[in-house]
C-alpha positions as CSV (number, residue, x, y, z in Angstrom):
1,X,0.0,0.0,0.0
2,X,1.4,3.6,-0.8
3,X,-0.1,6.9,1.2
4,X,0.6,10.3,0.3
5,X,-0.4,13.7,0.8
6,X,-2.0,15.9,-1.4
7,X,-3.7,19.4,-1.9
8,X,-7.1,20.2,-3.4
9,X,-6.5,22.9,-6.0
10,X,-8.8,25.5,-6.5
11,X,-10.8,24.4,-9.4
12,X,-11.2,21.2,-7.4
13,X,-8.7,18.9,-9.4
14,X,-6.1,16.9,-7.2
15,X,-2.3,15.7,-8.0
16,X,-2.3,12.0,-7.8
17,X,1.3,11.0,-6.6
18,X,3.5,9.2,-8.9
19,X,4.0,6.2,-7.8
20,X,0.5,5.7,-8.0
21,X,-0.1,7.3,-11.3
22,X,2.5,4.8,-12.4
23,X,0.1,2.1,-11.5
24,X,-2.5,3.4,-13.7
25,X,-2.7,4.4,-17.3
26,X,-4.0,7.9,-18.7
27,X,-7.4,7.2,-19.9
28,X,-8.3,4.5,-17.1
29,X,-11.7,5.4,-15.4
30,X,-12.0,6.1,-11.6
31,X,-14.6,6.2,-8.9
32,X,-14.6,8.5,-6.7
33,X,-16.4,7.9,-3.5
34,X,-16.9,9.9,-0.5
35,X,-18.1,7.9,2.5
36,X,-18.7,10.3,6.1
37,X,-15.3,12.2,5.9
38,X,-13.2,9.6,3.7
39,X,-12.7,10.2,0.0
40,X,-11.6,7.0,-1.9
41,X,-10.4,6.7,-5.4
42,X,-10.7,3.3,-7.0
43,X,-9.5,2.0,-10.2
44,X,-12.5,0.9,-12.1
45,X,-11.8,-2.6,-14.4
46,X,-13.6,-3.3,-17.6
47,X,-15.4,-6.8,-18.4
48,X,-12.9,-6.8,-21.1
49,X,-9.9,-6.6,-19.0
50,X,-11.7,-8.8,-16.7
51,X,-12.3,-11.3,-19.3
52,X,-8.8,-11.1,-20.4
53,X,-7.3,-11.8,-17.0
54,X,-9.7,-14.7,-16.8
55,X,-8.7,-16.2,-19.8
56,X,-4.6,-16.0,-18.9
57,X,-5.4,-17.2,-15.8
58,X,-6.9,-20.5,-17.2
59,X,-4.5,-20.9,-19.6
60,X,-2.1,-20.8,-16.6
61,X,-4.0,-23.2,-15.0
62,X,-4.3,-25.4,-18.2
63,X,-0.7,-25.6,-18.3
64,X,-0.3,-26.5,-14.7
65,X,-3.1,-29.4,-15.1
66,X,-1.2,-30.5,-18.3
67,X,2.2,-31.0,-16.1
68,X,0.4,-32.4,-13.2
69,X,-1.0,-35.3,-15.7
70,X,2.3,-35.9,-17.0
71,X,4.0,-36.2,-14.2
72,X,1.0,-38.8,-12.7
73,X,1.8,-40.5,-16.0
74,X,5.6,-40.9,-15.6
75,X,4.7,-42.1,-12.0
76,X,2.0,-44.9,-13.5
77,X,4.3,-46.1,-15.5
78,X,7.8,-46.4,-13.2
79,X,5.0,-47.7,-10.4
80,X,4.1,-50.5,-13.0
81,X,7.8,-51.0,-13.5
82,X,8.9,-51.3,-10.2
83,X,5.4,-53.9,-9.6
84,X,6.0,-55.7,-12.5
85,X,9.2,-57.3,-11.1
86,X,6.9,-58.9,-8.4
C-alpha cells in the first residue's frame, strides 16, 4: 500500500502521486467515493480486462493441469515398473 499527501487545488482537481499514477494508465476510469469524511479513489476494471485476466489465468491453469497429468503419467508407469518385477 502507498499513502501520500496531497492538496485540493482551486478548481477542485487533485495531483495524484507518482507512484500511484504509475500504476494506472492515462485514460483508465476512476470512482470516486466519499463515505462520512473519507474520499476513496478506485480503479474501475472493464469486463474486457476482466475477461482477459480470466482467460490468462486459465491458460495458466491449463498448463499446470497439463504437467500435473504428465508427471501422474511418468509415475503410473515407473510404479508398474517397479510392480512388475513382483
Amino acid at each position: 500500500m502507498y499513502e501520500a499527501y496531497t492538496v485540493l487545488g482551486q478548481r477542485g482537481q487533485i495531483t495524484i502521486p507518482k507512484e500511484i499514477r504509475d500504476k494506472i494508465k492515462e485514460k483508465d476510469r476512476l470512482l470516486v467515493k466519499l463515505k462520512e469524511n473519507n474520499v476513496t479513489i478506485q480503479k474501475v476494471v472493464s469486463d474486457k480486462e476482466i475477461n482477459k485476466l480470466m482467460i490468462e489465468g486459465y491458460k495458466k491453469l491449463a498448463k499446470i493441469d497439463k504437467e500435473i497429468l504428465d508427471d501422474f503419467k511418468h509415475i503410473d508407469s515407473e510404479s508398474n515398473n517397479f510392480l512388475g518385477d513382483y
